[in-house]
MMTF fields as JSON, N, C-alpha, C and O atoms, coordinates in Angstrom:
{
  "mmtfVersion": "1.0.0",
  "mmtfProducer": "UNKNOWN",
  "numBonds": 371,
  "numAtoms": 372,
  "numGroups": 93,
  "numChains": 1,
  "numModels": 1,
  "chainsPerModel": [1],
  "groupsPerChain": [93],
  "chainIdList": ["A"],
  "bondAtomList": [4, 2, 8, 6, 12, 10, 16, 14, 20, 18, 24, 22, 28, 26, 32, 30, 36, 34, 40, 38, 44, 42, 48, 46, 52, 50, 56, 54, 60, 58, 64, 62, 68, 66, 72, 70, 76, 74, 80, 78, 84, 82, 88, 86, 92, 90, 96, 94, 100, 98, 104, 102, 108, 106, 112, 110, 116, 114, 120, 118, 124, 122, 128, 126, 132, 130, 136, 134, 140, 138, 144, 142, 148, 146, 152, 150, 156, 154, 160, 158, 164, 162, 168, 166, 172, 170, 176, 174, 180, 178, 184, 182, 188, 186, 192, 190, 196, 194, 200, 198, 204, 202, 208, 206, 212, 210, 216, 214, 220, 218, 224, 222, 228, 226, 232, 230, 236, 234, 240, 238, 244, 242, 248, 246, 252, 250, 256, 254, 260, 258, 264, 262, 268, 266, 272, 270, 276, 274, 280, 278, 284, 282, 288, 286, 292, 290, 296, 294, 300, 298, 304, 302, 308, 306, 312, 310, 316, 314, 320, 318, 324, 322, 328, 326, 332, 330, 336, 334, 340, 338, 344, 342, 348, 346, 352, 350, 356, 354, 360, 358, 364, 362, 368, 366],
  "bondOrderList": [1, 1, 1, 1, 1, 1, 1, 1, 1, 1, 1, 1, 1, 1, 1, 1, 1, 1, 1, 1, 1, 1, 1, 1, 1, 1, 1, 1, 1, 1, 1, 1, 1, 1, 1, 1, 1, 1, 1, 1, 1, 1, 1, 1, 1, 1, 1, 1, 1, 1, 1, 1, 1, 1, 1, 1, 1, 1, 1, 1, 1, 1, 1, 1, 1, 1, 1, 1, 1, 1, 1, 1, 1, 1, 1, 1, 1, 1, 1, 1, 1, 1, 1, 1, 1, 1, 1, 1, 1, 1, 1, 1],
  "groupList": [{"groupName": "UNK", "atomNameList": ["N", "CA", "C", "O"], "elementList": ["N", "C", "C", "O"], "formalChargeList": [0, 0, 0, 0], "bondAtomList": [1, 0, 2, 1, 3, 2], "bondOrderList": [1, 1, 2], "singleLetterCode": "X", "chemCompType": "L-PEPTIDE LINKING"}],
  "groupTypeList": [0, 0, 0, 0, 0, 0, 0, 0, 0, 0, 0, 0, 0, 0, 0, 0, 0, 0, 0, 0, 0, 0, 0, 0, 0, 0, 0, 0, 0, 0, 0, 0, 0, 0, 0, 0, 0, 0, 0, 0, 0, 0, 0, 0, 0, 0, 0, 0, 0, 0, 0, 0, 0, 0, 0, 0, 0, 0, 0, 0, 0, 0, 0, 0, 0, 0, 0, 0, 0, 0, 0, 0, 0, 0, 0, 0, 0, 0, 0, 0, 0, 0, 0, 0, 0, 0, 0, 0, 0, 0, 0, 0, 0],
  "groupIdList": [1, 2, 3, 4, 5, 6, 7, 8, 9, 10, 11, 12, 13, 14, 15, 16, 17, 18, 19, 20, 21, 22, 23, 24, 25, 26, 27, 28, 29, 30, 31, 32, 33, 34, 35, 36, 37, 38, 39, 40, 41, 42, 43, 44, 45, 46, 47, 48, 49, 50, 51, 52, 53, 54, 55, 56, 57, 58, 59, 60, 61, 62, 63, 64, 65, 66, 67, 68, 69, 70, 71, 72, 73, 74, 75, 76, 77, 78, 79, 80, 81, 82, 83, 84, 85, 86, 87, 88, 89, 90, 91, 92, 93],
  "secStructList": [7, 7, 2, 2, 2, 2, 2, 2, 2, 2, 2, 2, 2, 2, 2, 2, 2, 2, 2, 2, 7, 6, 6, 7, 1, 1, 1, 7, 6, 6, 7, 7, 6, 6, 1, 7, 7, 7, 1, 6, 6, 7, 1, 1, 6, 6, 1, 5, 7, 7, 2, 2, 2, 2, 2, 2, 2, 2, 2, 2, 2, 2, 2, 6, 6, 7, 1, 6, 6, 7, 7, 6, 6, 7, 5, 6, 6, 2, 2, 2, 2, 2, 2, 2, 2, 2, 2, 2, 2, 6, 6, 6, 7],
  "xCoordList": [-62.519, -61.76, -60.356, -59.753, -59.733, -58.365, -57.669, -58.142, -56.217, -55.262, -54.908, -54.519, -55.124, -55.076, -56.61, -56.687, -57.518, -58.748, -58.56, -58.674, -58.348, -58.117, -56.454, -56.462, -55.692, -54.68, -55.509, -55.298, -56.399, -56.488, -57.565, -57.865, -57.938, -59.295, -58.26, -58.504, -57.32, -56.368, -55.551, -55.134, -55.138, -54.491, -55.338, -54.918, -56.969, -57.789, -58.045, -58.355, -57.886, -57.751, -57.126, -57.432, -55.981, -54.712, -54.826, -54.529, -55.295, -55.317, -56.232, -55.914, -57.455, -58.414, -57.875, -57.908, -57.474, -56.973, -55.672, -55.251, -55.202, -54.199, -54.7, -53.983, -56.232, -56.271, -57.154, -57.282, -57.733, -58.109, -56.984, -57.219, -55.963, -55.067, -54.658, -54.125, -54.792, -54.358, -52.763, -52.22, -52.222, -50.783, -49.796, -48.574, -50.841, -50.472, -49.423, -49.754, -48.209, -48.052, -48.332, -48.047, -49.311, -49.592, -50.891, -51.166, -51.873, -52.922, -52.995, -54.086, -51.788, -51.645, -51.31, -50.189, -52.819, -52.923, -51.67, -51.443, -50.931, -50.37, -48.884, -47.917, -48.773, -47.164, -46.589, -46.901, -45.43, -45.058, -43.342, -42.527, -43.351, -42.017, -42.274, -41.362, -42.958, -42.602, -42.781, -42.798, -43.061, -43.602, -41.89, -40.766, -42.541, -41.234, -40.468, -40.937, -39.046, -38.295, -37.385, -36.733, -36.928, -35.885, -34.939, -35.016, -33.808, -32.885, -31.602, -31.011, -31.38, -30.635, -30.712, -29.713, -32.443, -32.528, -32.342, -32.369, -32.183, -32.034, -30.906, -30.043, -31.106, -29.797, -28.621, -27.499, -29.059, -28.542, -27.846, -26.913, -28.174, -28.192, -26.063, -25.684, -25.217, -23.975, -23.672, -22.756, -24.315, -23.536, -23.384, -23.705, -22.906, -22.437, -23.95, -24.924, -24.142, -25.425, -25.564, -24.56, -26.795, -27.405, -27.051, -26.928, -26.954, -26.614, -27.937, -27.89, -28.939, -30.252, -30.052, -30.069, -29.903, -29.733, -28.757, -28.793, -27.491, -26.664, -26.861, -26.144, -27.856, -28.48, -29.071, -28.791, -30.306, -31.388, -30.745, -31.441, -29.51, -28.851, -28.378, -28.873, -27.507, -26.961, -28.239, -28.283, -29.134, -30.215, -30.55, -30.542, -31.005, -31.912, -30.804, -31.197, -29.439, -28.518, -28.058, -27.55, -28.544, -28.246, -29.436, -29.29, -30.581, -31.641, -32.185, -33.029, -31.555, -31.344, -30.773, -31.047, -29.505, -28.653, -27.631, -27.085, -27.096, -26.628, -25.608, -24.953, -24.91, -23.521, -23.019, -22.499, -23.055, -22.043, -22.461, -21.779, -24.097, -24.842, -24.932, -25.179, -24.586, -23.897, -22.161, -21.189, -22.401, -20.848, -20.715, -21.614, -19.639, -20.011, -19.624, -19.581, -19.447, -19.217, -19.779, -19.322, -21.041, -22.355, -22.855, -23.085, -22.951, -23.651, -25.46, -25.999, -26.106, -27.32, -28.38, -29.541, -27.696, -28.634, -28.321, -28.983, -27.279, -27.186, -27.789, -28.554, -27.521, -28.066, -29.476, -30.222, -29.957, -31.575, -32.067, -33.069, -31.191, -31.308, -31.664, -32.586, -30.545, -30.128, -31.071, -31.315, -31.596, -32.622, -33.736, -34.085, -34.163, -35.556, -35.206, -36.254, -34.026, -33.915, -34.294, -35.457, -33.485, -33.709, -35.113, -35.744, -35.374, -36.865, -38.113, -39.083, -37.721, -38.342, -37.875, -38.587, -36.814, -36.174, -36.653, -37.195, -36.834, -36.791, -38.601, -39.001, -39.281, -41.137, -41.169, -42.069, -40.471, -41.04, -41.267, -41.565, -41.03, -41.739, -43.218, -43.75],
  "yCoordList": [-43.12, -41.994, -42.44, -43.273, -41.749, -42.671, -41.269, -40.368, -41.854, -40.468, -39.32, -38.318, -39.59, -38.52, -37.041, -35.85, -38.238, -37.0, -36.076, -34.852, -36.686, -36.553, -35.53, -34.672, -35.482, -34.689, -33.275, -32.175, -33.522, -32.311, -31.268, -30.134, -32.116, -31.978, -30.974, -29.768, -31.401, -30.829, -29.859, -28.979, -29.684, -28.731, -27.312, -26.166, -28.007, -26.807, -26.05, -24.865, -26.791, -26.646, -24.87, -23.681, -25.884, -25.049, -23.503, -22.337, -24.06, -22.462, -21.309, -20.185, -22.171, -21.417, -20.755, -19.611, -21.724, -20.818, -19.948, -19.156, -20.235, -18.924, -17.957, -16.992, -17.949, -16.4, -16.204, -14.99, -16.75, -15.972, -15.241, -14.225, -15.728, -15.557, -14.088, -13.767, -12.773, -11.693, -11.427, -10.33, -12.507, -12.585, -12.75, -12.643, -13.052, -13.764, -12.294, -11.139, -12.596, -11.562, -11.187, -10.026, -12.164, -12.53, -11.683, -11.034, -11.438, -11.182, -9.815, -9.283, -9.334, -8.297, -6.76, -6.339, -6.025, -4.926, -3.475, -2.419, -3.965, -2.934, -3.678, -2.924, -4.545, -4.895, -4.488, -4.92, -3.334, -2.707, -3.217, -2.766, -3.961, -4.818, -5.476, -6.201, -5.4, -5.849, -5.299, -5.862, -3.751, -2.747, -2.379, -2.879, -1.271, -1.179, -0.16, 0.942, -0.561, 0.823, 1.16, 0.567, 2.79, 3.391, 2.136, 1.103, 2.473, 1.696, 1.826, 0.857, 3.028, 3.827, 3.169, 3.005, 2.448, 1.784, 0.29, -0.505, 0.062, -1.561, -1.886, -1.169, -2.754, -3.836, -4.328, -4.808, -4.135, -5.438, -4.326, -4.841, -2.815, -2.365, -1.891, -1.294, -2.465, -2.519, -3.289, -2.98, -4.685, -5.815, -5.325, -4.246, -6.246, -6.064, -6.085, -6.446, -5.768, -6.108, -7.11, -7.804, -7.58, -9.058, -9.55, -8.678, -10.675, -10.425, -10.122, -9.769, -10.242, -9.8, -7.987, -7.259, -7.803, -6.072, -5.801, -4.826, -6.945, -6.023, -6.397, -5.939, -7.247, -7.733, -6.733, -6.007, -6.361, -5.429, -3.88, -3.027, -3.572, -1.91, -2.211, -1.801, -2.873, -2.955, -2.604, -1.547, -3.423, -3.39, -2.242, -1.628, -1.732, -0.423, 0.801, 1.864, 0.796, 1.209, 1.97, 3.07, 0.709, 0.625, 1.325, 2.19, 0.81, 1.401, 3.027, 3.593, 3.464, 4.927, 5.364, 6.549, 4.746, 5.338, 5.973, 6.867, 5.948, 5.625, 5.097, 6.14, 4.369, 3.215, 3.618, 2.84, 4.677, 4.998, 5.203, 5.727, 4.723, 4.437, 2.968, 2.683, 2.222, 1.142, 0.507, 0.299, 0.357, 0.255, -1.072, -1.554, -2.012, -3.087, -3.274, -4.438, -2.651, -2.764, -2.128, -1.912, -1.772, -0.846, -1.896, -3.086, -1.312, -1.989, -1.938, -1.098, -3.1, -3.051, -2.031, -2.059, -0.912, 0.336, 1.323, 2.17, 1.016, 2.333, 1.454, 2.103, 0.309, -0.381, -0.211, 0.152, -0.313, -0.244, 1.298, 1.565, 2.386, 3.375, 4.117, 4.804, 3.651, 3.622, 3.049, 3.646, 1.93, 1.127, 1.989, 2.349, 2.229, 3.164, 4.371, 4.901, 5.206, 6.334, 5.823, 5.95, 5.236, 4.196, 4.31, 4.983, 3.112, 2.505, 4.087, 4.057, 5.216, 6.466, 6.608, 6.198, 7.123, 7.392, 6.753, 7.417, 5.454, 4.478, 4.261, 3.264, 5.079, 4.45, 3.547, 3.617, 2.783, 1.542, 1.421, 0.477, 2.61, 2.477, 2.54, 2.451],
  "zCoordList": [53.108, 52.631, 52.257, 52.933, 50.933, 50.578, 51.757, 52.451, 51.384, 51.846, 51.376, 51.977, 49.817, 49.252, 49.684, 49.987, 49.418, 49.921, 51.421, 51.475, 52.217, 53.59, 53.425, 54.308, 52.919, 52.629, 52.173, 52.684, 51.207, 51.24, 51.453, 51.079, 52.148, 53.239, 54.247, 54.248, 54.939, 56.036, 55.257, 56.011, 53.922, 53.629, 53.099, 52.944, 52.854, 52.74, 54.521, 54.645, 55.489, 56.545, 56.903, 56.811, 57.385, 57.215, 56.281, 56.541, 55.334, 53.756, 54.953, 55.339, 55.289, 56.111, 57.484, 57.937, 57.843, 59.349, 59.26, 60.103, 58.201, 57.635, 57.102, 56.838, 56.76, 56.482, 57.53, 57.69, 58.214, 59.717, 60.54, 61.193, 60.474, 61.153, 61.156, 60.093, 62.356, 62.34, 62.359, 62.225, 62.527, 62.752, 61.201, 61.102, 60.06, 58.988, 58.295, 58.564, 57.432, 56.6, 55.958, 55.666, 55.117, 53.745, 54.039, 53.03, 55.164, 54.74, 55.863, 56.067, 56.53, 57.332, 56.428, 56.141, 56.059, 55.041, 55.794, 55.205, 57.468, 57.839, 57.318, 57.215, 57.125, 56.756, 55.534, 54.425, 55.876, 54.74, 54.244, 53.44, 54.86, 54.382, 53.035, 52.638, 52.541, 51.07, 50.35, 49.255, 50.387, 49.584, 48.918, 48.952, 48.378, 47.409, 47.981, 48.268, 48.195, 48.707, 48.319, 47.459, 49.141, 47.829, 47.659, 48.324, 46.4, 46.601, 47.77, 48.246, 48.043, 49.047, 50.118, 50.819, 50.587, 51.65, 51.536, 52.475, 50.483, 50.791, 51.836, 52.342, 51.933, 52.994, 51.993, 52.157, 51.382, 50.393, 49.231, 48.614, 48.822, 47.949, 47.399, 46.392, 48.535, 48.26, 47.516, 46.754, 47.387, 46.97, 45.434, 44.936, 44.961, 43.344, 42.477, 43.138, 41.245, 40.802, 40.342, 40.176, 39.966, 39.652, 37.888, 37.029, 37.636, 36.195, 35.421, 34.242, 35.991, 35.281, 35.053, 34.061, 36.223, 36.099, 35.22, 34.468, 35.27, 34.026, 32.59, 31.7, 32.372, 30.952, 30.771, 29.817, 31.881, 31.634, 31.459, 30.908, 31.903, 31.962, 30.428, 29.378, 30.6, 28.699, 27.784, 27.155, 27.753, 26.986, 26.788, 25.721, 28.284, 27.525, 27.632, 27.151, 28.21, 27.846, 26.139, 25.924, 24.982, 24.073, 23.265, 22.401, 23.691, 23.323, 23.473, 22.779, 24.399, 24.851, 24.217, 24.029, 23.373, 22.855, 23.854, 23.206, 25.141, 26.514, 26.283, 26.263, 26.09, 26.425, 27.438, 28.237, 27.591, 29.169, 30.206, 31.087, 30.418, 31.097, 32.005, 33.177, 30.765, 31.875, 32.24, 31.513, 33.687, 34.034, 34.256, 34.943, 33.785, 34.742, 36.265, 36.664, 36.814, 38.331, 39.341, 40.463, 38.77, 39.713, 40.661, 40.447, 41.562, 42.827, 42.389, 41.669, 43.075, 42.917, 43.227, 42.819, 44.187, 43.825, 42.832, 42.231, 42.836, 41.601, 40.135, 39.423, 39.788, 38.427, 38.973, 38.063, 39.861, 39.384, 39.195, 38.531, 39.905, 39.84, 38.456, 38.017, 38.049, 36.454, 35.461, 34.412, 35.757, 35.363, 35.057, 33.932, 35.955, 36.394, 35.767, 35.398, 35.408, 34.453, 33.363, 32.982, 32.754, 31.396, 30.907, 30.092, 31.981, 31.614, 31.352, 30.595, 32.149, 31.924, 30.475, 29.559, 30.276, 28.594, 27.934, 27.05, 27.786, 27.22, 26.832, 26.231, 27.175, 27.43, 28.351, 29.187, 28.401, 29.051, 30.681, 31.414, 30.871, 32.478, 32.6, 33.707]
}
């Protein structure tokens, strides 16, 4: 057997006893931590917004016909907030 075979002989291993595993996150159907939540609740939803979010608010900002829809100094819940209006206006939700 070289090392390479035997590598992944043990990493198909491993794949297996991770999804036996009742403890796993990845395969635990009650773990709702990665589901989607309001923005109100994020942890995180003070910080400043992402520059993706303020590419993506301009955009459909403009496309709405909106401009004063985007600010640049929205915190990341309110730009996705905003986002998600948009993207309704906009079709593209």
């Amino acid at each position: 057997m070289t090392g390479k075979t035997s590598a992944t002989k043990s990493d198909a291993a491993k794949s297996d006893a991770a999804k036996s595993d009742p403890e796993n996150p990845k395969i635990d159907p009650t773990d709702a931590s990665n589901r989607i939540k309001d923005p109100d609740e994020w942890t995180t939803g003070e910080e400043p917004m992402t520059g993706a979010q303020a590419s993506y608010l301009k955009t459909l900002s403009e496309q709405a016909k909106s401009p004063e829809a985007f600010e640049a100094d929205l915190d990341k819940a309110e730009a996705s907030k905003r986002i998600d209006a948009l993207r309704k206006e906009t079709g593209k939700a």
